[in-house]
TORMARMAR-660185 format. One line per 5 residues: number of its first residue (from 1); their letters; for each residue x, y, z of C-alpha. Coordinates in Angstrom, 3 decimals. Example, Ala and Ser with C-alpha at 12.3 -4.5 7.8 and 13.67 -1.06 7.14 Angstrom:
// TORMARMAR-660185
1> AS> 12.300,-4.500,7.800 ~ 13.670,-1.060,7.140
END
This chain:
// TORMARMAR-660185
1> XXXXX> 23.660,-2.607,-11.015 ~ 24.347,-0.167,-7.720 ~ 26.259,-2.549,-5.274 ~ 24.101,-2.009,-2.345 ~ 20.967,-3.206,-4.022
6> XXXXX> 22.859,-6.258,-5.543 ~ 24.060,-7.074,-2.045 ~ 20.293,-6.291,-0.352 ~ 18.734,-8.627,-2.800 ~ 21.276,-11.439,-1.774
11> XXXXX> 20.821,-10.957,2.135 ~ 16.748,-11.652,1.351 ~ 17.649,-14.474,-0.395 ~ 19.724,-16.083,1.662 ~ 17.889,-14.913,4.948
16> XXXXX> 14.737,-16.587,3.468 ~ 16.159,-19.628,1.609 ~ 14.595,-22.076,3.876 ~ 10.952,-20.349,4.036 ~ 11.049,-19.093,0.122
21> XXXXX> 11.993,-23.409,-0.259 ~ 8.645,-24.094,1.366 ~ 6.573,-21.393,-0.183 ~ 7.758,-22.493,-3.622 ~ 7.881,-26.470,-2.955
26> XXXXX> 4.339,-25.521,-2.219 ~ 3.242,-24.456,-5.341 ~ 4.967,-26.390,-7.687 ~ 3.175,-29.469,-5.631 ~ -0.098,-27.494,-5.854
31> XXXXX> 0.201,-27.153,-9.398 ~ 1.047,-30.810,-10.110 ~ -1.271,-32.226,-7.885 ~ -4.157,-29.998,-8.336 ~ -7.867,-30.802,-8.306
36> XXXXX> -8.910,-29.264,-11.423 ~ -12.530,-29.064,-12.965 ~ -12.331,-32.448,-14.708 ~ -11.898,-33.848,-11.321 ~ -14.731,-32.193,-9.529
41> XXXXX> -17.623,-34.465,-8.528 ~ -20.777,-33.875,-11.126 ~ -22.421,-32.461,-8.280 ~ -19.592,-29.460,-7.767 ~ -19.542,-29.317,-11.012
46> XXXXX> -23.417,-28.693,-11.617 ~ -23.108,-26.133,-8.677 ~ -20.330,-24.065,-9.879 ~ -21.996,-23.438,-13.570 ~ -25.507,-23.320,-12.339
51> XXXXX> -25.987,-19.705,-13.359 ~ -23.791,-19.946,-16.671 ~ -24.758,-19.778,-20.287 ~ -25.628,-22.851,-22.051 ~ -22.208,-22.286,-23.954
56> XXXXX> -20.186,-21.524,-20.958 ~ -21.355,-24.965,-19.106 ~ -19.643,-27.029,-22.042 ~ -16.584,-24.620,-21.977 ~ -16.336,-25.303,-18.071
61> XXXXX> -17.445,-29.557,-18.431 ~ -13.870,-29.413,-19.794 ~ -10.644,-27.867,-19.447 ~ -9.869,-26.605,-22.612 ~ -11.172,-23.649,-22.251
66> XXXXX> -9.436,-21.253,-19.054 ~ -11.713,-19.785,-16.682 ~ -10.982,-16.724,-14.909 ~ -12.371,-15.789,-11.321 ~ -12.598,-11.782,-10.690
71> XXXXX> -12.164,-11.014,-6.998 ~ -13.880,-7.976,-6.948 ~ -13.697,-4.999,-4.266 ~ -16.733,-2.863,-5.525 ~ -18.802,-0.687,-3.632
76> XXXXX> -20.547,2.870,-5.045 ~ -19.235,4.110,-1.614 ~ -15.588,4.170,-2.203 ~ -15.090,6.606,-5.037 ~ -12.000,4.244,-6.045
81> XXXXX> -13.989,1.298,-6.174 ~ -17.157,2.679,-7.476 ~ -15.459,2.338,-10.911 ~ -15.990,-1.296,-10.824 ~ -19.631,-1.431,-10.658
86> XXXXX> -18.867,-2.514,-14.490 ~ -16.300,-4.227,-14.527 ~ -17.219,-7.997,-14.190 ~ -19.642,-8.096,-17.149 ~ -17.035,-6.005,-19.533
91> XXXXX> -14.227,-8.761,-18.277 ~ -16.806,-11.561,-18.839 ~ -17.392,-10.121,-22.680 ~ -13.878,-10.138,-22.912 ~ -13.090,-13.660,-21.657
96> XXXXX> -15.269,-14.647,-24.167 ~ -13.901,-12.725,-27.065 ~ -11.273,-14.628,-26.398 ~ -11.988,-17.925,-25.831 ~ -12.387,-18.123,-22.264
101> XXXXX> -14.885,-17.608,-19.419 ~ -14.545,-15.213,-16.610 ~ -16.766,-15.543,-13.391 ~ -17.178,-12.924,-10.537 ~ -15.010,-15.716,-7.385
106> XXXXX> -16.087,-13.548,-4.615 ~ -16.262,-10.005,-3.463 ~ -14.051,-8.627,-0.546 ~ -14.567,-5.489,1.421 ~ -13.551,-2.591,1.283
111> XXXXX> -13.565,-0.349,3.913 ~ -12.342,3.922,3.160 ~ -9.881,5.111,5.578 ~ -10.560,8.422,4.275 ~ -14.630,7.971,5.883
116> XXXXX> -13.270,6.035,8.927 ~ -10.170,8.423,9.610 ~ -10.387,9.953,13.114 ~ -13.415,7.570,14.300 ~ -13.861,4.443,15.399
121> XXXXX> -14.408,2.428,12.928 ~ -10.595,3.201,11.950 ~ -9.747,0.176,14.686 ~ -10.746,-1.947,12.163 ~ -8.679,-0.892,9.102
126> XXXXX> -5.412,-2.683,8.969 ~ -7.377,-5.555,10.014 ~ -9.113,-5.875,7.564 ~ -6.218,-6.237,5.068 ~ -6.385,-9.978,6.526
131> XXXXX> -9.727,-10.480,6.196 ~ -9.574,-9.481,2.591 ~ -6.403,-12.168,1.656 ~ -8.958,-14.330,3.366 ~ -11.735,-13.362,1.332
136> XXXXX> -10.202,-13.968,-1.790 ~ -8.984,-17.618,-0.694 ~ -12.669,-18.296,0.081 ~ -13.377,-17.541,-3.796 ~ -10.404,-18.605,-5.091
141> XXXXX> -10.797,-22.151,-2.693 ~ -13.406,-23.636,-5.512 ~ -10.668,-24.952,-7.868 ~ -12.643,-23.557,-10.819 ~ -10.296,-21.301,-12.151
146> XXXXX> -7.275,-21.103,-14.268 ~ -6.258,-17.524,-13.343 ~ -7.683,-14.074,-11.530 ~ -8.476,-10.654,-11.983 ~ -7.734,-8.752,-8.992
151> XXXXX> -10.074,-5.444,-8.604 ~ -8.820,-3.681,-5.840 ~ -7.143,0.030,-5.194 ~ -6.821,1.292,-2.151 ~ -4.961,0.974,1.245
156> XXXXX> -5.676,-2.517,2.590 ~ -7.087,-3.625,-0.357 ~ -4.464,-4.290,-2.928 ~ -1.896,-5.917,-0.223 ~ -4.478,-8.142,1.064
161> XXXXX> -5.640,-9.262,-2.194 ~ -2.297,-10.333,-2.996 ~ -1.669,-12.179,-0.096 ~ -4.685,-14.287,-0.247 ~ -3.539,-14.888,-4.152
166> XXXXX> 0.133,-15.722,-3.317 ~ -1.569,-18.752,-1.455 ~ -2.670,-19.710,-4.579 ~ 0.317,-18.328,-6.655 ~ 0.889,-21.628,-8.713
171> XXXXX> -2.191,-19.676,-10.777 ~ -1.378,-16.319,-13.117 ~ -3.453,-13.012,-11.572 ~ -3.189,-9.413,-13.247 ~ -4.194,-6.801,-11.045
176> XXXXX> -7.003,-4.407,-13.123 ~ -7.005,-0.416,-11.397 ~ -9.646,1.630,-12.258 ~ -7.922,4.870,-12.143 ~ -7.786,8.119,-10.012
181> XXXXX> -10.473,10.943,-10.639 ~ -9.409,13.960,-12.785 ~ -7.572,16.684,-10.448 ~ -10.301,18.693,-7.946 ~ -8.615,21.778,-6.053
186> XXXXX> -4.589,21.888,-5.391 ~ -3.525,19.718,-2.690 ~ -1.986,23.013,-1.247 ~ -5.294,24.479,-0.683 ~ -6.981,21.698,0.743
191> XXXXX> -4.466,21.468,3.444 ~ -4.995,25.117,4.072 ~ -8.692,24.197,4.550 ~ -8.069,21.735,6.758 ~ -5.439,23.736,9.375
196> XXXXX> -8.014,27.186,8.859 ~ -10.525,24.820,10.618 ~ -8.592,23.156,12.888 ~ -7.284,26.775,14.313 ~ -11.419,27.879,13.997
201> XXXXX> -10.715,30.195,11.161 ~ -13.679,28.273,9.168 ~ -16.844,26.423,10.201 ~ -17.834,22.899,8.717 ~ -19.670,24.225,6.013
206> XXXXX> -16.857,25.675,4.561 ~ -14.357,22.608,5.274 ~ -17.084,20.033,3.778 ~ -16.918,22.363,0.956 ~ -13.380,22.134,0.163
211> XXXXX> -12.820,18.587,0.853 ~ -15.896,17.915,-1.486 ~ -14.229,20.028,-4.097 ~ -10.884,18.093,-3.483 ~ -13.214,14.400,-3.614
216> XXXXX> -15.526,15.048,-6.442 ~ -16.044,11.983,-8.531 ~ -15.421,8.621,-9.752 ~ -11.593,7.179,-8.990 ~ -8.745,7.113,-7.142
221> XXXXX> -7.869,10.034,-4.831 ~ -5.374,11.673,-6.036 ~ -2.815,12.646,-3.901 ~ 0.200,10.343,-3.265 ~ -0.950,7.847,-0.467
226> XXXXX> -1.459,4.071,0.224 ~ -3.770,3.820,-2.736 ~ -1.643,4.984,-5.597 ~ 1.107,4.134,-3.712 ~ -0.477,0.422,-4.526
231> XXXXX> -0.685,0.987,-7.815 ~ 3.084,1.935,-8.409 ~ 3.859,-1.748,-6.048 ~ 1.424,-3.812,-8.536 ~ 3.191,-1.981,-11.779
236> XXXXX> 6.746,-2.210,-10.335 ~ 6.658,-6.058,-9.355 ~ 5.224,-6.287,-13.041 ~ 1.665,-7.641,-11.892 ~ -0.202,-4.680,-13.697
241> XXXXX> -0.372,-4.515,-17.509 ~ 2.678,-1.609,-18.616 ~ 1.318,2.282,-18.330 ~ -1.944,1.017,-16.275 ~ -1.911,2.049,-13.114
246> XXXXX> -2.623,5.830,-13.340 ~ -5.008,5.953,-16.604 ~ -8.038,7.942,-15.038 ~ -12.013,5.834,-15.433 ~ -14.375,5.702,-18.045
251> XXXXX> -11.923,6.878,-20.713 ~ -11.442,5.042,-24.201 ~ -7.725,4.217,-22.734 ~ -8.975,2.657,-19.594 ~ -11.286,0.400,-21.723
256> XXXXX> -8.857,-1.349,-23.437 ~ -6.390,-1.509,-21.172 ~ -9.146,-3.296,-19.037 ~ -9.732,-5.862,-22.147 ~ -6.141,-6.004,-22.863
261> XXXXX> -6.043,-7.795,-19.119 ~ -8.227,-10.381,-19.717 ~ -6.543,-11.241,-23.394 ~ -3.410,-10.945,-21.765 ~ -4.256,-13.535,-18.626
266> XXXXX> -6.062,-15.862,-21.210 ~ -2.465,-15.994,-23.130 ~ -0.555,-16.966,-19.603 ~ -2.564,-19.519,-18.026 ~ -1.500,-23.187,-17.382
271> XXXXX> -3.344,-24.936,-20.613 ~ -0.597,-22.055,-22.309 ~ 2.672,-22.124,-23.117 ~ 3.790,-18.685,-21.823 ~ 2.066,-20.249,-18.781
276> XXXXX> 3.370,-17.512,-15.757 ~ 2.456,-18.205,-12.617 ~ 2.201,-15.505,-9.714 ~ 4.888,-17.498,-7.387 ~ 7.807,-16.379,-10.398
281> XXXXX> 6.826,-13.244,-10.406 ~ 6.373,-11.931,-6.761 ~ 10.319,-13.362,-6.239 ~ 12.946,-11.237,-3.769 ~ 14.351,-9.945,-6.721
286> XXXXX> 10.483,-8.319,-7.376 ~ 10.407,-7.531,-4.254 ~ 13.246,-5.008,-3.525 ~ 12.158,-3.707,-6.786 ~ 9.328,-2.926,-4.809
291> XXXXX> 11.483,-0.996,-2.007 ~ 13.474,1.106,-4.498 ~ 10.602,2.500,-5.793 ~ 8.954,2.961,-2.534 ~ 11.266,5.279,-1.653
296> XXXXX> 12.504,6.904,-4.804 ~ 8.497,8.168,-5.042 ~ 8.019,8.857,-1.147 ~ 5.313,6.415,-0.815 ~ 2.759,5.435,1.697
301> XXXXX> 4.667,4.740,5.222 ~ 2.239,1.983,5.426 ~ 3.539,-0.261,2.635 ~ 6.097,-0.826,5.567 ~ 4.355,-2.983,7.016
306> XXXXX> 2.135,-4.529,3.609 ~ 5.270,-5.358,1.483 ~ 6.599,-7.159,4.397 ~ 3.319,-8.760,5.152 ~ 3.152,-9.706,0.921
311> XXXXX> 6.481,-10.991,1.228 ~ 6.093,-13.063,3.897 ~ 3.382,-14.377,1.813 ~ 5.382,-15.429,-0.503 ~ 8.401,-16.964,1.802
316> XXXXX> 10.563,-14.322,1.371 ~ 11.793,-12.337,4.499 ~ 12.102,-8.407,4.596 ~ 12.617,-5.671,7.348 ~ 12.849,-2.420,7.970
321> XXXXX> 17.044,-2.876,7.513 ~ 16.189,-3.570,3.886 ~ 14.111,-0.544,3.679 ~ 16.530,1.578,5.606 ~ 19.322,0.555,3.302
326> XXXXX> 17.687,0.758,0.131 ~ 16.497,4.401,0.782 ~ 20.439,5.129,1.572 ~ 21.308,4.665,-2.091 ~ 18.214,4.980,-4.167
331> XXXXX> 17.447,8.850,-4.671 ~ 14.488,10.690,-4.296 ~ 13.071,11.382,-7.551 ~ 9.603,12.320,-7.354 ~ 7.449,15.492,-6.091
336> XXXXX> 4.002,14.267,-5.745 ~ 1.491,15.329,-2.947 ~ 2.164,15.106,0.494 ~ 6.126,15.290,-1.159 ~ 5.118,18.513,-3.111
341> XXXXX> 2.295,20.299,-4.770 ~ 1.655,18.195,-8.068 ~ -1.050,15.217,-7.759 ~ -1.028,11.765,-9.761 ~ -1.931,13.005,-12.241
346> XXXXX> 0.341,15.076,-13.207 ~ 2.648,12.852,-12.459 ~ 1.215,10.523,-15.098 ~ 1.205,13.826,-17.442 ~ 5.173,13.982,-17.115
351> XXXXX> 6.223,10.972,-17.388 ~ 4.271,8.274,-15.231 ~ 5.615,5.360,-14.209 ~ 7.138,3.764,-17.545 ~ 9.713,7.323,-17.290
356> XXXXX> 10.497,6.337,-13.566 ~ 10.628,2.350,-14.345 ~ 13.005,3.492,-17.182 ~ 15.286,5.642,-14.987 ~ 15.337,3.513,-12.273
361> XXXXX> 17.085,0.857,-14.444 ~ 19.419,2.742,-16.429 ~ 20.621,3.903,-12.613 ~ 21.159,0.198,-11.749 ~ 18.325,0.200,-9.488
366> XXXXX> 16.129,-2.255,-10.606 ~ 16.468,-6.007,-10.651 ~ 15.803,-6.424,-14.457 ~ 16.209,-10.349,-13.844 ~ 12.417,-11.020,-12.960
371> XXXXX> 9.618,-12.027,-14.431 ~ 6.171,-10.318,-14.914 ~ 3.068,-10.611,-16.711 ~ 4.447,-9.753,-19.612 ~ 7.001,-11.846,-20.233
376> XXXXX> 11.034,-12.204,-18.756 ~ 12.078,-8.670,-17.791 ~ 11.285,-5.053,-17.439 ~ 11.726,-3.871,-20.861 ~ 7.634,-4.063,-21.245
381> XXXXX> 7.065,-1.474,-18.843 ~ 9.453,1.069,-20.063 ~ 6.879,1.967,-22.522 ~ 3.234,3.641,-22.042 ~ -0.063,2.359,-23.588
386> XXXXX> -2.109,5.252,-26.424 ~ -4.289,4.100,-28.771 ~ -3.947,4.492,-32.518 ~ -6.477,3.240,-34.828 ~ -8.714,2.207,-32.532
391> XXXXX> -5.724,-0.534,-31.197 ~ -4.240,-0.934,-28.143 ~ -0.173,-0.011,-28.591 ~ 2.420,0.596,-26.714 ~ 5.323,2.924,-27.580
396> XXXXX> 8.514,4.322,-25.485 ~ 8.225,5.843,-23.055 ~ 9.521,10.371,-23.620 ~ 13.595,10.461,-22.964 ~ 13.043,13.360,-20.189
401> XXXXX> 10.524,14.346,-17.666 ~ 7.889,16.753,-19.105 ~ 7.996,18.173,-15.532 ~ 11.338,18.140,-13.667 ~ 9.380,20.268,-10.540
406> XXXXX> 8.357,16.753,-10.412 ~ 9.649,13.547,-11.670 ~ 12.645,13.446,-12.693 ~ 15.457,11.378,-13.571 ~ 18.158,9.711,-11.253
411> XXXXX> 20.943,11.513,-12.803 ~ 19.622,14.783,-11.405 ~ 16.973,14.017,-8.418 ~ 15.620,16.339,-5.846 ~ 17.378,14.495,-3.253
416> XXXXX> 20.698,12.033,-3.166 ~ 18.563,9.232,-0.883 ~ 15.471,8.170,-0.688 ~ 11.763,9.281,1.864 ~ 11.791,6.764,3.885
421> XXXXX> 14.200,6.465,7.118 ~ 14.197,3.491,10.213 ~ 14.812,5.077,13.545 ~ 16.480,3.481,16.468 ~ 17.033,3.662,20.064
426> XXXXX> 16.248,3.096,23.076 ~ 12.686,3.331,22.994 ~ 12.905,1.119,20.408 ~ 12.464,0.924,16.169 ~ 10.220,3.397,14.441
431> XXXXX> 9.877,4.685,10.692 ~ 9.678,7.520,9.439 ~ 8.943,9.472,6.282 ~ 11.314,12.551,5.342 ~ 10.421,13.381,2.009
436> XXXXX> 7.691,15.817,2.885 ~ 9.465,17.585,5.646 ~ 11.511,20.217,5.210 ~ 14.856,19.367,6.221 ~ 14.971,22.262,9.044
441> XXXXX> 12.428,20.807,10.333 ~ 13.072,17.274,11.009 ~ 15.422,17.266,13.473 ~ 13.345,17.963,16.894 ~ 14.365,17.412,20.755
446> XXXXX> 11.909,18.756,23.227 ~ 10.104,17.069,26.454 ~ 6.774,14.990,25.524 ~ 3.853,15.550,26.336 ~ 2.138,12.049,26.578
451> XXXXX> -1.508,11.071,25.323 ~ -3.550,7.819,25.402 ~ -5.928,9.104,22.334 ~ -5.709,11.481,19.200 ~ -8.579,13.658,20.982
456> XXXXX> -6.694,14.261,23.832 ~ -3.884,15.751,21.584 ~ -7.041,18.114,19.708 ~ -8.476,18.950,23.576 ~ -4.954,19.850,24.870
461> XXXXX> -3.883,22.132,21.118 ~ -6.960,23.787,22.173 ~ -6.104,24.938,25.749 ~ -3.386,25.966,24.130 ~ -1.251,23.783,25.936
466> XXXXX> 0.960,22.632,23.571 ~ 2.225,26.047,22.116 ~ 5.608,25.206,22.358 ~ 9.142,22.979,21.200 ~ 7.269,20.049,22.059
471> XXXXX> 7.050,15.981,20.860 ~ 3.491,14.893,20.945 ~ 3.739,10.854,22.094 ~ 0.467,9.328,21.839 ~ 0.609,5.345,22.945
476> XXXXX> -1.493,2.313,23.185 ~ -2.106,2.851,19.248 ~ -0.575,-0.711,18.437 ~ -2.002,-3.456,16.658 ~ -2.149,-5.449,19.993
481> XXXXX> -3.824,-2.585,21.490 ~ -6.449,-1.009,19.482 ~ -5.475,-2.187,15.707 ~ -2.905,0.547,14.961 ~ -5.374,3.089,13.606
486> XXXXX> -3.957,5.574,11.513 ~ -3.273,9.176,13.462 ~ -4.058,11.374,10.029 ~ -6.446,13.686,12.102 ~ -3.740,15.644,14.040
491> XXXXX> -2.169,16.508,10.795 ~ -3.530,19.643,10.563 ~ -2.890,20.626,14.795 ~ 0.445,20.084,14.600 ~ 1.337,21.816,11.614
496> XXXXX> -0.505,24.368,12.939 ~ 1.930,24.139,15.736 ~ 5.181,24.005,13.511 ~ 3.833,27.066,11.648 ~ 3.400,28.761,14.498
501> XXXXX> 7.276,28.314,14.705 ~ 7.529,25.318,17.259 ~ 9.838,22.434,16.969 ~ 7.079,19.850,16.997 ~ 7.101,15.685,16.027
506> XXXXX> 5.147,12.617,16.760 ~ 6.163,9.684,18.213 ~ 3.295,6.948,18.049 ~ 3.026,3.147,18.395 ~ 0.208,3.538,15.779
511> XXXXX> 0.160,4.818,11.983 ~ 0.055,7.746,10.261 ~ -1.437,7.962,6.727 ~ -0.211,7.732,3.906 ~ -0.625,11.261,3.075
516> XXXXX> 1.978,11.549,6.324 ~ 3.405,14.906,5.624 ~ 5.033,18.278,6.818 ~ 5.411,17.148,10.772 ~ 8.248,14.906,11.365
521> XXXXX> 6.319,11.645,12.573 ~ 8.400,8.446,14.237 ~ 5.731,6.148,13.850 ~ 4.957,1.976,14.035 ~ 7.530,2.125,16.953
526> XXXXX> 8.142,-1.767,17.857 ~ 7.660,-2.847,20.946 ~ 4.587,-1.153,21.302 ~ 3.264,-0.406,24.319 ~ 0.248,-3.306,25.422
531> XXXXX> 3.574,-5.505,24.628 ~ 5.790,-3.547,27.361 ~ 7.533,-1.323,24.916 ~ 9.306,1.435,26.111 ~ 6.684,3.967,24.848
536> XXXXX> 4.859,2.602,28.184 ~ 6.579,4.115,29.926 ~ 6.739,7.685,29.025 ~ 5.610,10.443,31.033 ~ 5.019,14.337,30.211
541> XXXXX> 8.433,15.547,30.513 ~ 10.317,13.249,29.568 ~ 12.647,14.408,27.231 ~ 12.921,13.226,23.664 ~ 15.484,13.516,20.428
546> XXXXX> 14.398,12.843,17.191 ~ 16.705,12.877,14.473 ~ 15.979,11.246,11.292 ~ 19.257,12.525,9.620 ~ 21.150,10.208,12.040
551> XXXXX> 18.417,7.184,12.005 ~ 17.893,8.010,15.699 ~ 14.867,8.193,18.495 ~ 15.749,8.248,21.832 ~ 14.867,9.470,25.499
556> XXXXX> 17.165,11.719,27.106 ~ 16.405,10.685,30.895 ~ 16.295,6.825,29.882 ~ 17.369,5.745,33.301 ~ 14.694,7.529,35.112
561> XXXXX> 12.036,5.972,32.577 ~ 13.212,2.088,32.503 ~ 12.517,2.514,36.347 ~ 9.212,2.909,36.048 ~ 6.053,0.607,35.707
566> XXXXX> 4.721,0.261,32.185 ~ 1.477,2.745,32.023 ~ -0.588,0.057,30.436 ~ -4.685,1.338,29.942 ~ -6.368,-0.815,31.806
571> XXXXX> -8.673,-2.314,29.428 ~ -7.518,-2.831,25.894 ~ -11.386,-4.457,24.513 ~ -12.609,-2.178,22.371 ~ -16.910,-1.853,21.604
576> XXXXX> -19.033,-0.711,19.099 ~ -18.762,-0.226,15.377 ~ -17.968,-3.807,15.065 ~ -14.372,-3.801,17.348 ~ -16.235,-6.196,19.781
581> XXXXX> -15.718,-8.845,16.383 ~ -11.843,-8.433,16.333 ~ -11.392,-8.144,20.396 ~ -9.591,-11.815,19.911 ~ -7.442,-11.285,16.921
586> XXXXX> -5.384,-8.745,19.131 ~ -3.755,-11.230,20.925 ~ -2.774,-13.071,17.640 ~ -1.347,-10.408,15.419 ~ 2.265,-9.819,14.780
591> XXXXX> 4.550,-6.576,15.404 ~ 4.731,-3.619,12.743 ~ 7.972,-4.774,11.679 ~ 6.872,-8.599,11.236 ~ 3.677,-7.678,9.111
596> XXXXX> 1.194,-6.731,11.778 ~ -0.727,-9.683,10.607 ~ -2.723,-12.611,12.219 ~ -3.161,-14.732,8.967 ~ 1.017,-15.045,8.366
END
């Protein structure tokens, strides 16, 4: 195994012996002490099977038979999640195919950052990661169940699932995606829509027809953000079935991987031998698994802040060091949208993730030691699932790439180190994402020019006052502050801006998206401003170097800036659209860095 990842995985371990102790003492008493269904009062009893089949009340009077709860995240809004609608009675026929039941535990919701981006109801989106881990501890909270089926895809969805499970992780869970839609329009074009109308090239007629072209069906979008970036963290920590995560909907595949699920979950339960609980396989070892291929694909920048919020979850300890280091040795081995042209798809075509699982390994990346959902191991998910014969198989996974323009394999990657870079300085500690900018681009110094909103970056581009070398700071974006909305919507300005043949980055206390792309963007900076962070201080002019080569982000004229007053806004309540609901929870949540959470 490479050194530096042998040596990361034992810093988490010893950094979170005491809390990793607790999580797993825990459990282990959880699962000992448990009330189970035999010890339910007849009343809870009579309640919980109330709407069950005559058949399915005597499998549930006892415990010989498991019984699975499905957290579901449906709603025909979400095109990602609109491929559950049905799910929970094809998982029920399945449980019972094979000798167990399966009952629909609660639903949790699921908001679309890609509806919400740029408005106000984007306040509420990283918040309601929490509200989802509490969600599915409400259904899981019944002690009915001998396992879960997780259905959940995109951005706050998956991480917040698995949190709320991990507090139940002396029970087995497989994760069940539903696929991204086939390809729509080249990712290369729809950008092009996007900056034509942002510089008034085309109306909104002809925008909502491109993006409608690009989001046309059923499934996952299909470029490479949070959402598939999901996907790859479920397969990678082994808590998907092998080959699952990119198989598009409503194919004969998809169906039996789907079945396959429940089978498999019914085989790893506690009345089982192969009984495989979810605390042994989300372990540190899992975990910087995670981080290497975070940053050998150029994922989502906002799985910095959900793996550390999962691990946390599960008593281990993670920061942005680990990330930082990791991408130092782990190279860059993917090209998928924002990173390059190809979508997930492709991806999938060329390889998918059994070829990048497989690579990985035989690099030394990967912490083979761990366990997963199918058994001790990685070896599993170094193969990809086809169907012969009408069966479910699995067979190895092709020895090269089908596409080297995009995946390929370690020994010959498109870059030496990973996406993913921490920034420090004195305004503080900031991440950013490299992978999609080109590398003349990414190292910028200029004086700021310092907003309070996104709009009043959009109002400003269009005066025309920002046609030049310039770093766009926009603060009070911080989870304290407003709920660290994601800043996706000036994508398109300021790479209008770089085009144009300005040196141009972002420096934010909020998020970008996980699509965050061609603009070199220091983002999540910690402190953040409503908790007297440096950024508070900023003024237009000040002058700013960032340089993610070099890890650094820094103020030129820091002396004249620490004398100032922090430039707090005045009132940090936010109304309408439901903000009014999370006002409190502001004061409670953590820093980027520490999760951004309120629940952990």
């Amino acid at each position: 195994m490479n050194k530096t990842i042998v040596e990361i995985t034992r810093r988490i371990k010893e950094r979170s012996k005491a809390s990793r102790k607790e999580y797993l003492d825990l459990m282990k008493t959880v699962h000992n002490n448990k009330v189970t269904r035999a010890d339910l009062a007849c009343g809870n009893l009579a309640h919980a099977f109330a709407a069950c089949a005559d058949d399915e009340k005597v499998d549930l009077s006892a415990e010989v038979k498991s019984n699975l709860a499905i957290i579901t995240a449906y709603n025909d809004m979400l095109s990602a999640h609109k491929t559950y609608e049905d799910y929970p009675p094809k998982l029920k026929a399945s449980a019972k195919k094979y000798g167990g039941v399966a009952q629909v535990a609660s639903g949790v919701p699921a908001m679309c950052d890609g509806v919400t981006q740029g408005q106000a109801g984007m306040e509420l989106s990283l918040f309601s990661r929490d509200v989802i881990a509490l969600s599915t501890a409400v259904g899981m909270s019944h002690q009915m169940f001998d396992g879960g089926l997780c259905l959940g895809i995109c951005d706050k969805i998956v991480p917040g699932m698995m949190i709320g499970a991990l507090r139940f992780g002396h029970l087995p869970y497989i994760f069940v995606p539903g696929g991204p839609m086939e390809s729509g329009i080249t990712n290369d074009e729809k950008a092009q829509f996007r900056r034509d109308y942002a510089d008034g090239k085309i109306g909104r007629a002809e925008l909502l027809k491109a993006e409608s072209a690009s989001y046309h069906s059923a499934g996952t979008c299909t470029f490479y953000g949070t959402a598939n970036s999901n996907q790859m963290l479920m397969e990678i920590m082994g808590v998907h079935l092998p080959g699952a995560s990119f198989i598009t909907p409503g194919t004969e595949l998809r169906e039996k991987l789907n079945d396959y699920a429940v089978k498999r979950l019914l085989e790893i339960t506690p009345q089982k031998e192969s009984y495989t609980p979810l605390y042994e396989i989300i372990s540190p070892e899992s975990i910087v698994n995670a981080l290497v291929g975070l940053v050998a694909t150029g994922g989502s920048t906002n799985l910095t802040i959900h793996i550390i919020a999962i691990a946390k979850s599960a008593g281990i300890i993670v920061n942005w060091d680990d990330f930082n280091d990791v991408s130092d040795v782990v190279p860059s081995i993917t090209k998928v949208y924002p990173n390059g042209t190809a979508d997930i798809n492709h991806f999938q075509a060329c390889g998918g993730m059994g070829f990048l699982m497989k690579t990985l390994n035989d690099g030394g990346f990967l912490n083979s030691n761990v366990k997963t959902n199918m058994g001790d191991g990685l070896e599993h998910y170094f193969k990809e699932p086809f169907i012969e014969n009408g069966e479910l198989k699995w067979r190895p996974v092709p020895e090269n790439s089908l596409d080297e323009n995009i995946l390929r394999p370690v020994n010959n990657p498109f870059t030496s180190t990973g996406g993913l870079k921490v920034l420090k300085g004195n305004l503080g500690r900031s991440v950013i994402k490299i992978s999609a900018v080109k590398p003349e681009h990414r190292y910028v110094k200029a004086k700021a020019v310092v907003f309070d909103d996104q709009d009043e970056v959009i109002a400003a581009f269009k005066r025309k006052e920002l046609n030049k070398d310039v770093v766009v700071v926009v603060k009070n974006q911080g989870a304290h502050s407003i709920g660290m909305p994601e800043l996706h919507k000036l994508t398109p300005t300021l790479s209008l801006l770089q085009f144009a043949g300005h040196r141009v980055a972002l420096v934010t206390d909020g998020r970008m998206s996980g699509a965050s792309g061609k603009v070199p963007a220091a983002i999540h900076l910690s402190p953040e401003a409503a908790k007297g962070g440096m950024i508070s201080k900023l003024q237009t002019g000040d002058f700013i170097e960032l340089d993610p080569e070099n890890g650094i982000l820094n103020c030129l004229n820091i002396e004249e800036v620490e004398a100032r007053e922090s430039n707090l806004a005045e009132n940090q309540n936010s109304y309408g659209v439901g903000r009014e609901l999370f006002n409190q929870l502001k004061t409670l949540v953590s820093e980027s860095e520490e999760g951004a959470s309120f629940i952990i």
